[in-house]
C-alpha positions as CSV (number, residue, x, y, z in Angstrom):
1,X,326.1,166.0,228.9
2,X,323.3,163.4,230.2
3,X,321.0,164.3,227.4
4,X,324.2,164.0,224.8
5,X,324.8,160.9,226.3
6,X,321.4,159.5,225.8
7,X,321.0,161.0,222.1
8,X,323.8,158.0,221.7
9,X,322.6,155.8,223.0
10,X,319.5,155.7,221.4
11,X,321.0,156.6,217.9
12,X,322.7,153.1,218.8
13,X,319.6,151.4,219.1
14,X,318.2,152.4,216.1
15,X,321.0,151.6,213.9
16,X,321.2,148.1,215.3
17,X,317.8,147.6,214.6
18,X,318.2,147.7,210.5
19,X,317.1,144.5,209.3
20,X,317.6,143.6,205.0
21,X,316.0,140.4,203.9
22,X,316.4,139.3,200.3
23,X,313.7,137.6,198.5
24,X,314.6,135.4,195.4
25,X,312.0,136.0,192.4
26,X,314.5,134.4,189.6
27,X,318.1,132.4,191.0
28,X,320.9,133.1,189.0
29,X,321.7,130.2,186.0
30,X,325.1,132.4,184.6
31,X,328.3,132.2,185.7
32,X,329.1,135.6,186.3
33,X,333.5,136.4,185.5
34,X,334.3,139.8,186.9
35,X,336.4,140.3,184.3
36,X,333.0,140.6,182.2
37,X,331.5,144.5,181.5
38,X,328.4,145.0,183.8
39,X,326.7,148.5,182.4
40,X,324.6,150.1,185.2
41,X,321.0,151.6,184.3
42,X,320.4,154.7,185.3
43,X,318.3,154.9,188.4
44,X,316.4,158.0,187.1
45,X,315.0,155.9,184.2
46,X,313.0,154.3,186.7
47,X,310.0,156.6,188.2
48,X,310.2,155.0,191.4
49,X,313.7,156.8,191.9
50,X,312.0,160.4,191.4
51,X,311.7,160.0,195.7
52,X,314.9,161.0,195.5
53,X,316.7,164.0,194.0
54,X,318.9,163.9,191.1
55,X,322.0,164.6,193.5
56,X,320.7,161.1,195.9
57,X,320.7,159.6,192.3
58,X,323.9,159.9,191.2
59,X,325.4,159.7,195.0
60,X,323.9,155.9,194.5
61,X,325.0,154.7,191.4
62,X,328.5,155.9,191.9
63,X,328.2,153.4,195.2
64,X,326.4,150.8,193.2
65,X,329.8,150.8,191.0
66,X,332.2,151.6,194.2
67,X,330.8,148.4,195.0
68,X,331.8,146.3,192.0
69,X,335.1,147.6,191.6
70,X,335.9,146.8,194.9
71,X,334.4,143.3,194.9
72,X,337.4,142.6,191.8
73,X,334.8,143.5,188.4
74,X,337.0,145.6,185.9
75,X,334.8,146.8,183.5
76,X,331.6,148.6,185.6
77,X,329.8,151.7,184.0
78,X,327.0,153.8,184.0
79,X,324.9,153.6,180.7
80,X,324.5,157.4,180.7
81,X,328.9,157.7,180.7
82,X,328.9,156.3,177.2
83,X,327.7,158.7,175.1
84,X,330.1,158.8,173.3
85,X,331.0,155.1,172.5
86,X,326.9,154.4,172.3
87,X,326.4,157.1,169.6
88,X,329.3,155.6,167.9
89,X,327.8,152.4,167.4
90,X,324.4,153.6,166.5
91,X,322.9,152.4,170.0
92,X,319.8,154.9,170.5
93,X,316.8,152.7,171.7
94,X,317.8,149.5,174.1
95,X,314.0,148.5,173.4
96,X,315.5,147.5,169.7
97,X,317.2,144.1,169.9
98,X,319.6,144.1,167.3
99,X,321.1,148.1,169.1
100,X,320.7,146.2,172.3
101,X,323.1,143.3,171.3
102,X,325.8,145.9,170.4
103,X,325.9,146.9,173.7
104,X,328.0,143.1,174.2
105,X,328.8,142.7,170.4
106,X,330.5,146.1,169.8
107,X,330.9,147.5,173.1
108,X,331.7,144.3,175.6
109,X,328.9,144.9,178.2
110,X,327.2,141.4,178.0
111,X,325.3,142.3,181.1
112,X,323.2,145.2,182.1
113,X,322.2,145.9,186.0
114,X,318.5,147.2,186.8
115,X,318.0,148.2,190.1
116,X,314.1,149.5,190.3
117,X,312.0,151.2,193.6
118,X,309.4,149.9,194.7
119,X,307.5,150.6,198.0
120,X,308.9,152.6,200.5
121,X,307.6,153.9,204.2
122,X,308.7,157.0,205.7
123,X,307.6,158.1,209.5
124,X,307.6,161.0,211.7
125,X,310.2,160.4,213.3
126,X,309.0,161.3,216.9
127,X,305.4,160.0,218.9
128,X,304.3,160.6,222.3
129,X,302.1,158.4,224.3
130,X,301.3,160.1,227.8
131,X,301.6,157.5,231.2
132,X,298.1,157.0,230.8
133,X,298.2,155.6,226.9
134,X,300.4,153.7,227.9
135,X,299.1,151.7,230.4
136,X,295.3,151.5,228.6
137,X,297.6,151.0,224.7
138,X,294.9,153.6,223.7
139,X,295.8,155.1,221.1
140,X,297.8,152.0,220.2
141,X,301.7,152.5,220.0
142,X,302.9,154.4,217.0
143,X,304.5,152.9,213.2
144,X,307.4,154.9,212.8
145,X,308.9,152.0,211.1
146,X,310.7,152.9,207.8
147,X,311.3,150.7,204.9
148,X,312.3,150.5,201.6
149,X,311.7,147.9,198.6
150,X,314.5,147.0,195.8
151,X,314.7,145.1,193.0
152,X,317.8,144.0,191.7
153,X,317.8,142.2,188.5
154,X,320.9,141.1,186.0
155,X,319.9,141.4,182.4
156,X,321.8,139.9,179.3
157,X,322.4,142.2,176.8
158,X,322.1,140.4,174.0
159,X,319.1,138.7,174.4
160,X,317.1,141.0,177.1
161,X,316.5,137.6,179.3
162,X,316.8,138.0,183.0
163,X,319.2,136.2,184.5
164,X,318.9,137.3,188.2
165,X,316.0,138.7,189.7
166,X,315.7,139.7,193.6
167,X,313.4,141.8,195.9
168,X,315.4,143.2,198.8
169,X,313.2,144.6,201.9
170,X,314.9,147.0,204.6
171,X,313.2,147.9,207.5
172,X,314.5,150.4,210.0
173,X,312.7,149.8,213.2
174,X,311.2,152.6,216.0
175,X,312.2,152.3,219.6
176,X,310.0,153.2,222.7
177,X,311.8,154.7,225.2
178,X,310.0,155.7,228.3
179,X,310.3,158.9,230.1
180,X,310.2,159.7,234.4
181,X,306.4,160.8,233.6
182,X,305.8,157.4,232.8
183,X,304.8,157.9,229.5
184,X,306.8,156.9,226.2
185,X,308.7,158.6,223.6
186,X,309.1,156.4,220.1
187,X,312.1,157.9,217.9
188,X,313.2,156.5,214.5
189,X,316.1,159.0,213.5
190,X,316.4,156.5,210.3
191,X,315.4,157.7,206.7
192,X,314.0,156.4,203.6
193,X,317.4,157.2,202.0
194,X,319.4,155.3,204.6
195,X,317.0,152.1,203.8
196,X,317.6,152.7,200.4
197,X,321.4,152.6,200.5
198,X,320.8,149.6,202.8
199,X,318.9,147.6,200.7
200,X,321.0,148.5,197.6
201,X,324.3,147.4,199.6
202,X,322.6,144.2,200.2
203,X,321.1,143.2,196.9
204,X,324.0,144.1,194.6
205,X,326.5,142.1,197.3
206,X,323.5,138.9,197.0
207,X,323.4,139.3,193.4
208,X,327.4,138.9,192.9
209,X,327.3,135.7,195.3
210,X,324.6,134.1,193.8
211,X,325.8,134.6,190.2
212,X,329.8,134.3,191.1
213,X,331.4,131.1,189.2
């Protein structure tokens, strides 16, 4: 019971020591209605993505559009869940601007959302420093920090001009917890995945403030 109760406690500390800070590269100049359609890139189009698998993929666009629908947008979808309606108005390559500008002309999306990954840090997830490490910091304490680097960026369809553009950083931080030996055990029980979802939380939230009317 003592060691269940001290597996809590220190899963505590390391979820309260999840920090997300959002850096603006471009501040949003639209007003954004939620009543306007908001088409969601695929993640998987990005290679940065491919540190996840397919099923993490599609676990975190369908939060990325959880998200919108509850924060009052009615029209949110995933590009690759209109098939059917892009085939029927001849939209094959987004890199062409006239197909592009259907996407708002014929199809009412006047916005895409890019979410691209860029850095991320895993750990270990356990060190060990004996009682003598310690006290001489040699070897030095472990990084088992994790963190993960987003980029959130609000795209008009009809002209391919940014229109929001921010780097989110999450950082899941180790603990040190010392043992009756004297020596110190770092844990990080966070993941790359976990920063991930984080960070994606916090951008997409940031990037409806900053663009809401």
């Amino acid at each position: 019971m003592r060691r269940l109760i001290s597996f809590f406690a220190i899963s505590f500390l390391v979820f309260s020591c999840t920090s997300t800070q959002v850096y603006t590269r471009f501040k949003c100049h639209i007003c954004l209605s939620k009543s306007e359609g908001v088409l969601l890139l695929p993640l998987g189009w990005d290679p940065g993505f491919s540190r996840l698998s397919p099923g993490e993929q599609n676990q975190l666009e369908s939060q990325i559009l959880t998200m919108l629908r509850d924060q009052g947008f009615t029209k949110v979808e995933l590009y690759d869940r209109m098939d059917y309606e892009l085939l029927s108005s001849g939209i094959k390559d987004l890199n062409d601007p006239v197909q592009r500008a259907k996407v708002n002309s014929d199809l009412g999306y006047p916005y895409f959302l890019g979410i691209t990954l860029g850095e991320t840090v895993d750990s270990d997830g356990w060190d060990y420093r004996t009682a003598q490490e310690v006290y001489e910091m040699n070897p030095p304490a472990p990084d088992q920090d994790i963190s993960a680097t987003l980029r959130v960026a609000l795209i008009e369809t009809a002209s391919g001009n940014i229109v929001s553009d921010n780097a989110i950083v999450t950082e899941i931080n180790a603990w040190g917890i010392p043992d009756k030996d004297g020596g110190e055990n770092y844990w990080n029980f966070g993941t790359v995945s976990q920063a991930i979802r984080k960070a994606t939380n916090k951008g997409v939230s940031f990037m409806v403030k900053d663009c809401g009317c």
